[in-house]
Backbone bond lengths (Angstrom), bond angles and torsions (degrees), N, CA, C in turn:
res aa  C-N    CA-C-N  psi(-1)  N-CA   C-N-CA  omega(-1)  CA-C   N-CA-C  phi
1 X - - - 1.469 - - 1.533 108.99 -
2 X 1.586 121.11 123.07 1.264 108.32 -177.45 1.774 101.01 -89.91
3 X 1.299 105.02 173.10 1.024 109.09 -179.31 1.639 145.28 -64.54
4 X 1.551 89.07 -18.62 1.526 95.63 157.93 1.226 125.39 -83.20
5 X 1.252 138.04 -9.09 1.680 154.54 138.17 1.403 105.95 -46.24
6 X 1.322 103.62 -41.41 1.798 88.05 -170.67 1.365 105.52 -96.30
7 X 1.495 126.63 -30.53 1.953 118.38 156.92 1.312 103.60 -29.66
8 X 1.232 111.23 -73.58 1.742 121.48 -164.72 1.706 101.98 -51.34
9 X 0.955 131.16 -56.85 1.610 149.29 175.06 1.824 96.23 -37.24
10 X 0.992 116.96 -59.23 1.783 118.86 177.33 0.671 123.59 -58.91
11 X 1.344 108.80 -65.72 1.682 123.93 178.09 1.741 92.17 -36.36
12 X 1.450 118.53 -70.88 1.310 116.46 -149.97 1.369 114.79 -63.23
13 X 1.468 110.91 -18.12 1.415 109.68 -173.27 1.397 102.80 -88.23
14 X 1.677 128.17 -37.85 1.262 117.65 157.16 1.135 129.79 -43.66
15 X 1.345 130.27 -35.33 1.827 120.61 160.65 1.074 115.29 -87.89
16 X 1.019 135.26 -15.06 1.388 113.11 159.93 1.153 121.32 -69.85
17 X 1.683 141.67 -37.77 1.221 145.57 147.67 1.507 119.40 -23.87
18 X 1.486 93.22 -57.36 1.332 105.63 179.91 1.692 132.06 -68.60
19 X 1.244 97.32 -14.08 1.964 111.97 175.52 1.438 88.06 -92.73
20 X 1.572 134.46 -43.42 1.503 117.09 -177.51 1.411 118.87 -42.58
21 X 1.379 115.83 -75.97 1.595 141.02 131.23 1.573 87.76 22.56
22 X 1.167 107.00 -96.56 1.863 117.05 -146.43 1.547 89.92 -78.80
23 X 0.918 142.55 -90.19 1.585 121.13 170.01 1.333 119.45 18.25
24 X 1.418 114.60 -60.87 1.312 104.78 170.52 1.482 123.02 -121.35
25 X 1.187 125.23 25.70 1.382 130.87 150.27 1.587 126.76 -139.85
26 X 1.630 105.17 19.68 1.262 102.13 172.92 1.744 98.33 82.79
27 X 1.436 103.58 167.19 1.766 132.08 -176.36 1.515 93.11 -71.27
28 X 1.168 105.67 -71.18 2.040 114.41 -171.22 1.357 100.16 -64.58
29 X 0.922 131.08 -58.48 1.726 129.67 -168.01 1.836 89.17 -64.13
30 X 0.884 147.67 20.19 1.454 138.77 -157.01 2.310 90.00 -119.10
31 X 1.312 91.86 101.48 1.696 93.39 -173.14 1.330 92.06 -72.13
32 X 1.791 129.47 129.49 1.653 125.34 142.88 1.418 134.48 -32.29
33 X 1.490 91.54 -48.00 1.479 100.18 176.55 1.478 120.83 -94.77
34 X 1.076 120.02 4.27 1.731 132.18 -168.72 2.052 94.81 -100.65
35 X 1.450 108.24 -33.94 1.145 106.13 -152.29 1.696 92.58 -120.44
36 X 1.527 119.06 16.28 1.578 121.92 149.19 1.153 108.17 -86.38
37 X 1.736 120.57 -51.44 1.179 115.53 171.30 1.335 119.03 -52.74
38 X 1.572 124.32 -0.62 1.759 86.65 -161.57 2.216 74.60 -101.51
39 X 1.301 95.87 -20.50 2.037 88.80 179.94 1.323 104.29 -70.57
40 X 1.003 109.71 2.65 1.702 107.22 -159.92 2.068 113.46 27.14
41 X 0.871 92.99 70.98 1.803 124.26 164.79 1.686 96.27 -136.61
42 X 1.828 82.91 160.26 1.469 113.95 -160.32 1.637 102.63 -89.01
43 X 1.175 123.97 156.93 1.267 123.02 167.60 1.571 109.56 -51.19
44 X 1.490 114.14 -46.45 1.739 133.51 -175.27 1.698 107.42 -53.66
45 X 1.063 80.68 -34.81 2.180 95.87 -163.67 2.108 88.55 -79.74
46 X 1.080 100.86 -37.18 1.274 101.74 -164.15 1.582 118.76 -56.32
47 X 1.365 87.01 -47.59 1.950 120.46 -173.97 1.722 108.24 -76.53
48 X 1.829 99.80 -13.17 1.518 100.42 168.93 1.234 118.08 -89.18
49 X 1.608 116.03 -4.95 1.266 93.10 -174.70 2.053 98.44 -124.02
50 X 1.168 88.17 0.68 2.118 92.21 175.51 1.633 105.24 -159.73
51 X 1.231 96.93 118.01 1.555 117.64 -165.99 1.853 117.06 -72.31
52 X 1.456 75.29 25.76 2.119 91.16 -170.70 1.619 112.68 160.16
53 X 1.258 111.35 156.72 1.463 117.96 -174.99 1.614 92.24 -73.88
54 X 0.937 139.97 -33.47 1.314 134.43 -144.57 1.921 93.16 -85.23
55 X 1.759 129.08 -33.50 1.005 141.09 -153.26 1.961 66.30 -89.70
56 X 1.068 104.29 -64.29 1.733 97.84 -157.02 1.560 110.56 -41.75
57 X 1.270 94.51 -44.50 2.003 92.67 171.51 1.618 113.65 -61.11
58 X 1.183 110.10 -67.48 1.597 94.09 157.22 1.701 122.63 8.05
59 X 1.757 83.62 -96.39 1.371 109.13 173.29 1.967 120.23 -22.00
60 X 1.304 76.29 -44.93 1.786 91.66 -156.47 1.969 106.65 -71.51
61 X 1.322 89.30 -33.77 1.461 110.13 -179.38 1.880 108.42 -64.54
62 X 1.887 104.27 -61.73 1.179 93.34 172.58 1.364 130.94 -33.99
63 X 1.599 110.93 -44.53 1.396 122.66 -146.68 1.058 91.35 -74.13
64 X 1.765 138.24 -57.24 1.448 162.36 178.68 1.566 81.81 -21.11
65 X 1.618 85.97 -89.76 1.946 88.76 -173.97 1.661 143.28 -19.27
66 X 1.568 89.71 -47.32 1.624 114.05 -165.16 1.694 88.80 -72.69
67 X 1.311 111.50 -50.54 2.055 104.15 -171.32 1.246 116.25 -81.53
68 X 1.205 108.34 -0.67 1.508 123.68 -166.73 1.756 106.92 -91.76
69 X 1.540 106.59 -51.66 1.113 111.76 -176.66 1.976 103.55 -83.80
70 X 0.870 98.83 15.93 2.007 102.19 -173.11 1.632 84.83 -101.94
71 X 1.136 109.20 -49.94 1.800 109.29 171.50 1.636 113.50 -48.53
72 X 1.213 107.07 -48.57 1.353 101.12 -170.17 1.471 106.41 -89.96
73 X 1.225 144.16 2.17 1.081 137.45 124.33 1.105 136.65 -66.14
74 X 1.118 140.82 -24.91 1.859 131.57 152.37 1.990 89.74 -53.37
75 X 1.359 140.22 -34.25 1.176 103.70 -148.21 1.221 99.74 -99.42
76 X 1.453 127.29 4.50 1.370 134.45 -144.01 1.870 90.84 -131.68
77 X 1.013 127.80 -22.24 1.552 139.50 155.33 1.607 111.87 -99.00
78 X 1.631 137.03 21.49 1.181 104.91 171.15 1.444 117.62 -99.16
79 X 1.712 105.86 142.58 1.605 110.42 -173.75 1.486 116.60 -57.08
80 X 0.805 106.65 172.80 1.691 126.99 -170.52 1.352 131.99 66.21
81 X 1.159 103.52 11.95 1.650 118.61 178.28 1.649 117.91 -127.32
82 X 1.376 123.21 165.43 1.030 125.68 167.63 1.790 135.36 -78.63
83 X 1.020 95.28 127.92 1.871 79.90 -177.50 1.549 113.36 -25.79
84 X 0.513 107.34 -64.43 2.533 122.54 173.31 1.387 92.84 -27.82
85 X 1.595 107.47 -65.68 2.250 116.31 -168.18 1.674 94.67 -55.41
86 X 1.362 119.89 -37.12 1.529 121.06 -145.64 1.815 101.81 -79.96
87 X 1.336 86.90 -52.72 2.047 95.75 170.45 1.625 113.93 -48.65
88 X 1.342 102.19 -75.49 1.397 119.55 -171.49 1.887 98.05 -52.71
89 X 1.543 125.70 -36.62 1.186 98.80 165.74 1.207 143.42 -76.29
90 X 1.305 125.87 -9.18 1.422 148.71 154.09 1.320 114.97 -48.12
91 X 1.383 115.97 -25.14 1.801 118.82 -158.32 1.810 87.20 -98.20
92 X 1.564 89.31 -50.25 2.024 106.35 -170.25 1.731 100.95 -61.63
93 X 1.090 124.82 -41.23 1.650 113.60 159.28 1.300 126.23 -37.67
94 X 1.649 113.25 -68.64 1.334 120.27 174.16 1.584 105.69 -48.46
95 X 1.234 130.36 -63.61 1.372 114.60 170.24 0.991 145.15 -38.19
96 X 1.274 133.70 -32.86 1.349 158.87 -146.07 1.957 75.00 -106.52
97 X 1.699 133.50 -76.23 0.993 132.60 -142.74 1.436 99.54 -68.04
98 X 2.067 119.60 -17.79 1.607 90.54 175.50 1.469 115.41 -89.36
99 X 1.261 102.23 -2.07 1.638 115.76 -171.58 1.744 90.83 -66.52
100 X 1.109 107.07 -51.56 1.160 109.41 -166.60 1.801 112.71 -61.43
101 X 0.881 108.48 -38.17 1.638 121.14 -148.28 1.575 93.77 -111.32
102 X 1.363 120.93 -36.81 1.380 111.36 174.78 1.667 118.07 104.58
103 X 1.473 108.47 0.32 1.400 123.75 -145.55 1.464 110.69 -176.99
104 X 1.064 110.94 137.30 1.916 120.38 -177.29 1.940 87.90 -85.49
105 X 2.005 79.92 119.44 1.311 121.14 -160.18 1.808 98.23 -89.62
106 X 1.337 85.97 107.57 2.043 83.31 165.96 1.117 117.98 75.89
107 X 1.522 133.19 -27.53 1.101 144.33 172.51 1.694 124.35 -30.40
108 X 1.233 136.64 74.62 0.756 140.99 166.91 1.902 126.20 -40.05
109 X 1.322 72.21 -59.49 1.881 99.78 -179.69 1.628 121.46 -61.54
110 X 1.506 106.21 -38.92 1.230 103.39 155.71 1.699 125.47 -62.97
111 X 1.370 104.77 -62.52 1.529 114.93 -177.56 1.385 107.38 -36.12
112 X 1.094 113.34 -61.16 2.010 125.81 -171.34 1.482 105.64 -45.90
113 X 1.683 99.28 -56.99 1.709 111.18 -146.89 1.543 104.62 -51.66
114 X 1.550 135.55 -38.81 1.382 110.32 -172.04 2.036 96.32 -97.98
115 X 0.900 119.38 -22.93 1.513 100.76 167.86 1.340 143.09 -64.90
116 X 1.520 100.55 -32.25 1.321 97.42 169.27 1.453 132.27 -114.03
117 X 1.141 99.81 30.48 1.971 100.24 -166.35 1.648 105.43 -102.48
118 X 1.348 125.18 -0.83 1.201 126.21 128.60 1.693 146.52 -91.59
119 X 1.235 96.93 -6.47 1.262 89.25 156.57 1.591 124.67 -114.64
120 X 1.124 123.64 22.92 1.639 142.22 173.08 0.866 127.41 -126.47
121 X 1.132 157.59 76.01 1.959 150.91 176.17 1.377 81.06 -40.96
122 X 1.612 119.62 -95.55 1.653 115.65 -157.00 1.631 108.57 -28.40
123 X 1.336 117.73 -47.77 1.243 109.85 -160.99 0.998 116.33 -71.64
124 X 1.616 123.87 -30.02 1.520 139.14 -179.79 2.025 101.80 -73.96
125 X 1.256 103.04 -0.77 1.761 96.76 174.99 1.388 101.12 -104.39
126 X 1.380 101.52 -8.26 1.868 86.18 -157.48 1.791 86.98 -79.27
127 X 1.009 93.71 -57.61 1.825 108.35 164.33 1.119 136.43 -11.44
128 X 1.428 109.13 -59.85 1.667 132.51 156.16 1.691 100.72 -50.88
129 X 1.328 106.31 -74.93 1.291 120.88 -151.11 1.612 95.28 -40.53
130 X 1.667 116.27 -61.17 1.331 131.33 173.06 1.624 113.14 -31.84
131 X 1.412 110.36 -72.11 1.469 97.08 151.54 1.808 150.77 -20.53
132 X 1.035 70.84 -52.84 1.837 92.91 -170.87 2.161 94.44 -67.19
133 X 1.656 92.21 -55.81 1.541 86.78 164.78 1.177 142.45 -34.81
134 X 1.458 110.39 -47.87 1.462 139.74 -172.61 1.542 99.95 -81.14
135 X 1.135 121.66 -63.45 1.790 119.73 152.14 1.458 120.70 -14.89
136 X 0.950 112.02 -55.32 1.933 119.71 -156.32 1.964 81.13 -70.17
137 X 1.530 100.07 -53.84 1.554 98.21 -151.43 1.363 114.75 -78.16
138 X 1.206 115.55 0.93 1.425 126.32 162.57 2.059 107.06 -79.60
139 X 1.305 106.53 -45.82 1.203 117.49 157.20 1.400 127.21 -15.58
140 X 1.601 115.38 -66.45 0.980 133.21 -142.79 1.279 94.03 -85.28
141 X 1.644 101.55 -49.01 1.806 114.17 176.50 1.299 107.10 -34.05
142 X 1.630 115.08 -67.84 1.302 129.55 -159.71 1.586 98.11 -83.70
143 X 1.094 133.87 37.71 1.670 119.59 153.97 1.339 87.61 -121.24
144 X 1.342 142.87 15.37 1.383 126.52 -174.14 1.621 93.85 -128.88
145 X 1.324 121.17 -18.72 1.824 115.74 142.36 1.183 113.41 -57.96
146 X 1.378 129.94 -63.43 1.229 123.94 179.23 1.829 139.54 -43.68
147 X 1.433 89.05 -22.94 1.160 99.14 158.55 1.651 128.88 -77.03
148 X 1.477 110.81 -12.26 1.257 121.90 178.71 1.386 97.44 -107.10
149 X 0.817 143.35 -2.96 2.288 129.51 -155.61 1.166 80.35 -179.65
150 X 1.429 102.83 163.14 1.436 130.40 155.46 1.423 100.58 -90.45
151 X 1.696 100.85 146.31 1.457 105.99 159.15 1.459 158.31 -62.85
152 X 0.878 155.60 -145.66 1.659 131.02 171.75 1.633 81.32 -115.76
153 X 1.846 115.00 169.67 1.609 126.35 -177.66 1.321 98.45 41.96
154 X 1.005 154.67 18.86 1.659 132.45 164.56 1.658 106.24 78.64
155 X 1.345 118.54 22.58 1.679 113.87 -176.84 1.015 109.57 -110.80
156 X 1.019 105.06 160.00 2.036 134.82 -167.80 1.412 97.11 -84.55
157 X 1.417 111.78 148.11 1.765 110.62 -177.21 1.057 115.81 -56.61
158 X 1.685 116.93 -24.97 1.581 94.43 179.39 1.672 131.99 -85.08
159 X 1.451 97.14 7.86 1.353 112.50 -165.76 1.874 94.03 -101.21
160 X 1.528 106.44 -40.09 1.956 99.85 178.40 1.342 91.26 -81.97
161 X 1.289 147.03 -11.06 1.689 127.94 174.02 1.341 127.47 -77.18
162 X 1.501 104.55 -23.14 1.638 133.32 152.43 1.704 125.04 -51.12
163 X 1.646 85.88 -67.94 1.866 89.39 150.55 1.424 147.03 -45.81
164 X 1.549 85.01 -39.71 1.724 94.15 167.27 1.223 131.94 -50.61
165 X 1.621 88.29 -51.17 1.465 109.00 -149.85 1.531 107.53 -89.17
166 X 2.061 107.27 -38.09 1.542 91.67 152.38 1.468 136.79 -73.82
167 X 1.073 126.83 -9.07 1.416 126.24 148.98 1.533 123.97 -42.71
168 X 1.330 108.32 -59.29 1.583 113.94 -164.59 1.551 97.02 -79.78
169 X 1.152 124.46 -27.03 1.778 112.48 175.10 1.563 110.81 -68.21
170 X 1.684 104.77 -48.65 1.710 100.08 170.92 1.583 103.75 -34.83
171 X 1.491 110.43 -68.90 1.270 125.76 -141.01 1.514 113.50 -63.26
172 X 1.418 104.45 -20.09 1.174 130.08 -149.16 2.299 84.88 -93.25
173 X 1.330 87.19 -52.00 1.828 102.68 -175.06 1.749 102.09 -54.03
174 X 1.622 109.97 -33.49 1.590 101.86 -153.86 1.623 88.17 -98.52
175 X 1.314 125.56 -21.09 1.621 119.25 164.95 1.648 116.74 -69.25
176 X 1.345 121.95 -31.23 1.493 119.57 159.81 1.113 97.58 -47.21
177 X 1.238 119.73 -80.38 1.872 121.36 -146.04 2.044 104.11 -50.85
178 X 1.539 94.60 -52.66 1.396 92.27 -162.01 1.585 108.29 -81.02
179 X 1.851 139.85 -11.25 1.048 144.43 110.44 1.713 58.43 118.30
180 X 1.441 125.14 58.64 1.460 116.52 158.82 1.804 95.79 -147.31
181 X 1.477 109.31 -176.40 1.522 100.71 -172.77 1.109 109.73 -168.09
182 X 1.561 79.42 36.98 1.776 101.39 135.20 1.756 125.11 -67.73
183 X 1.075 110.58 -31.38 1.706 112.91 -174.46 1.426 121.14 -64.45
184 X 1.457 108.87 -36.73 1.539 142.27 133.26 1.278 133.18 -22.65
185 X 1.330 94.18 -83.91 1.526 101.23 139.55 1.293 134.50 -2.90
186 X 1.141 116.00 -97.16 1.495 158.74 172.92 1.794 91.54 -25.26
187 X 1.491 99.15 -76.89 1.730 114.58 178.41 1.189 108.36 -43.80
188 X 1.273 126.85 -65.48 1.481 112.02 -177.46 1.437 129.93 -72.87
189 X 1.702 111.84 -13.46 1.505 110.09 156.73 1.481 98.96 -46.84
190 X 1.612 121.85 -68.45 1.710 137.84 -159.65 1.604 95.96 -39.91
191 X 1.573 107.88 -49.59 1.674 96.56 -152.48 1.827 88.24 -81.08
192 X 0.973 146.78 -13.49 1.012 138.37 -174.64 1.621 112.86 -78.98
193 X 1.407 114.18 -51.19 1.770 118.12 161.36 1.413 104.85 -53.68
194 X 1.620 140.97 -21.21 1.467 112.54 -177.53 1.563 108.28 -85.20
195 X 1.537 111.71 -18.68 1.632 120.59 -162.42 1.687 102.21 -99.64
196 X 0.922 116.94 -73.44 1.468 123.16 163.47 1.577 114.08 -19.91
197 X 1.198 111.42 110.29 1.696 114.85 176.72 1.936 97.55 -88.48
198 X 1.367 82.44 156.12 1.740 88.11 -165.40 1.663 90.09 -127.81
């Protein structure tokens, strides 16, 4: 393995360690030294590759985002369905996975979003930015409904992809707390009455 294989190789295993970590204890509850030991990397190795915990959250967020939104594109491009089947199945996944699991699964973006967006500018952009991502690609979905139906309120896809998407983060925030999925629920009944022609 040359050595630029094995930079890349650390780095990656340090965020991935490191989203385990905060997953289940949050950004602040996230020990430096609790969670080198668990990569087994050095404090030294650590500081070579992110010049602060705060850059590492960063980091951790991009990455969340970047595989996150590759997910929601296979589900938001898969053949044999209609743009309408393709949305609404993206939402009916996430549901189905807290039904299953009991708990908002993997979610990075939720966990972070109300803890750290006061104590991070960077972190509170990576956040947005992640958003804004997740926005467009709901977008894209919904201009290719629009070409089939009109939309619900008279809005342009980027304005119901907005809706969506702040809906399902509420919904998504009030099913953490109450560790039920109904709130979830609830949202994807909603997004289903705006898409669904009756």
């Amino acid at each position: 393995m040359n050595k630029t294989s094995q930079r890349i190789d650390t780095r990656e295993h340090l965020l991935a360690t490191g989203e385990q970590v905060c997953l289940q204890r949050g950004f602040t509850g996230m020990g430096l030294i609790e969670m080198l030991a668990l990569a087994d990397v050095t404090k030294g190795s650590f500081y070579h590759y992110f010049r602060s915990k705060e850059a590492f959250g960063v980091a951790l967020l991009e990455r969340y985002f970047a595989n996150f939104l590759q997910q929601i594109e296979q589900q938001l491009n898969q053949p044999g369905l209609t743009p309408t089947e393709r949305l609404l199945q993206h939402f009916r996944y996430a549901e189905t996975l807290f039904i299953e699991q009991g708990h908002i699964v993997g979610c990075l973006g939720v966990k972070l979003s109300a803890e750290v967006c006061d104590l991070s500018e960077p972190m509170r952009d990576a956040l947005q930015h992640g958003a804004n991502a997740i926005i467009a690609a709901y977008t894209r979905c919904l201009t290719q409904v629009a070409a089939e139906q009109p939309l619900p309120f008279n809005q342009t896809p980027q304005q119901l992809a907005q809706r969506c998407y702040l809906l399902w983060l509420g919904a998504s925030l009030q099913s953490k707390i109450s560790r039920e999925p109904g709130p979830i629920s609830l949202a994807l009944e909603t997004i289903e009455q705006w898409l669904i022609s009756r």
